[in-house]
PLY file of the C-alpha trace (Angstrom):
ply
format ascii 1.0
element vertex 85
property float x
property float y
property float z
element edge 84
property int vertex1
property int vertex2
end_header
19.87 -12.44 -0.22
22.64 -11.39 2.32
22.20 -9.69 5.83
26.06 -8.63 5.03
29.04 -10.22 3.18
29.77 -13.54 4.95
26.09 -14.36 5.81
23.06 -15.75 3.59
19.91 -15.66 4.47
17.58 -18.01 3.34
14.52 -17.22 5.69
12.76 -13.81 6.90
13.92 -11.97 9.63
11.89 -12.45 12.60
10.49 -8.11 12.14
10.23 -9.05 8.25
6.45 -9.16 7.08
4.63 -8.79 3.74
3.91 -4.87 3.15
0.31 -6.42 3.24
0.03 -6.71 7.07
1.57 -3.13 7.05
-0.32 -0.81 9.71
-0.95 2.65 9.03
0.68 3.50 12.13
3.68 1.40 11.96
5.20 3.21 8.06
8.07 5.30 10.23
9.00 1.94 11.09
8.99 0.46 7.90
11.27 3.28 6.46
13.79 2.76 8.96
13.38 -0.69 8.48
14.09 -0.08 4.76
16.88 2.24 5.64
18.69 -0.61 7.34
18.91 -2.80 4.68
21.11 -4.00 2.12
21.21 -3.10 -1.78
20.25 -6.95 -1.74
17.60 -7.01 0.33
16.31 -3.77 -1.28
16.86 -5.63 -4.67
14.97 -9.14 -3.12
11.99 -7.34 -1.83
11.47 -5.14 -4.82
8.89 -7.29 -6.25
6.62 -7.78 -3.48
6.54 -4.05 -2.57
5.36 -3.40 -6.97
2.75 -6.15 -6.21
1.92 -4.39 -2.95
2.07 -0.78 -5.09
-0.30 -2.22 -7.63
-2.65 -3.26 -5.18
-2.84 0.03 -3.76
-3.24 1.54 -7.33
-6.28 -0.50 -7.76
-7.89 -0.18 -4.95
-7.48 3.71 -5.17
-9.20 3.24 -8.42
-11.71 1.72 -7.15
-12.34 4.32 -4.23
-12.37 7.12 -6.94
-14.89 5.31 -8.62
-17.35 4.94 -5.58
-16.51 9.03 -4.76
-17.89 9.30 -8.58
-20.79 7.31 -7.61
-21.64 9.21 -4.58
-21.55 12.63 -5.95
-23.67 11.89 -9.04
-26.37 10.56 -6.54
-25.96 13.71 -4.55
-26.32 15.92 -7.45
-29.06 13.98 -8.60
-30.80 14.02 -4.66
-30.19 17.74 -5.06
-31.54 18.58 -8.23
-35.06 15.98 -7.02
-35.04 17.81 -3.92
-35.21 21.09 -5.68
-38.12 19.89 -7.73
-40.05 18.76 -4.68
-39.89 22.37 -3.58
0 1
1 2
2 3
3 4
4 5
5 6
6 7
7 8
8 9
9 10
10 11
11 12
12 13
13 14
14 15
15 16
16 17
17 18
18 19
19 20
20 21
21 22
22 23
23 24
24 25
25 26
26 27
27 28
28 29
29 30
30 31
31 32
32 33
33 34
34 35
35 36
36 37
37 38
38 39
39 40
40 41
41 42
42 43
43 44
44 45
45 46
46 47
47 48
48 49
49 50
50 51
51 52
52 53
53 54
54 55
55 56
56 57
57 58
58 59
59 60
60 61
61 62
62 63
63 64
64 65
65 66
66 67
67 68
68 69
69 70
70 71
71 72
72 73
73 74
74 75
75 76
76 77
77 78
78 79
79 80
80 81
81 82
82 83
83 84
């Protein structure tokens, strides 16, 4: 990975973190973070932002799945509560 033509880097930047510990608040950041780098960089960090993508994607599945849950029981709580009256 190179910061620009003459220099390696073999460690993070100090501001470099896993996209895990990624606030909410902080994602302007990020992108101008990810504006400043190089194609290199880019091309180095690509696989830990698809992990961090595929986490996401799962997760989201998982919170559709619980919205699911809850509006069956609703439905279902409505229709008992409509045969209690």
């Amino acid at each position: 990975m190179w910061r620009n033509e003459r220099e390696k880097v073999t460690e993070p930047t100090n501001n470099e973190r896993p996209l895990k510990d990624l606030g909410f608040d902080e994602s302007g950041v990020y992108i101008d973070e990810i504006d400043t780098m190089s194609l290199e960089e880019l091309e180095h960090r690509l696989p830990e932002a698809q992990q961090a993508l595929e986490a996401i994607e799962t997760k989201l599945e998982e919170l559709m799945s619980l919205r699911d849950a809850a509006l069956a029981c609703a439905a279902a709580m409505t229709a008992r509560l409509a045969a209690l009256k």
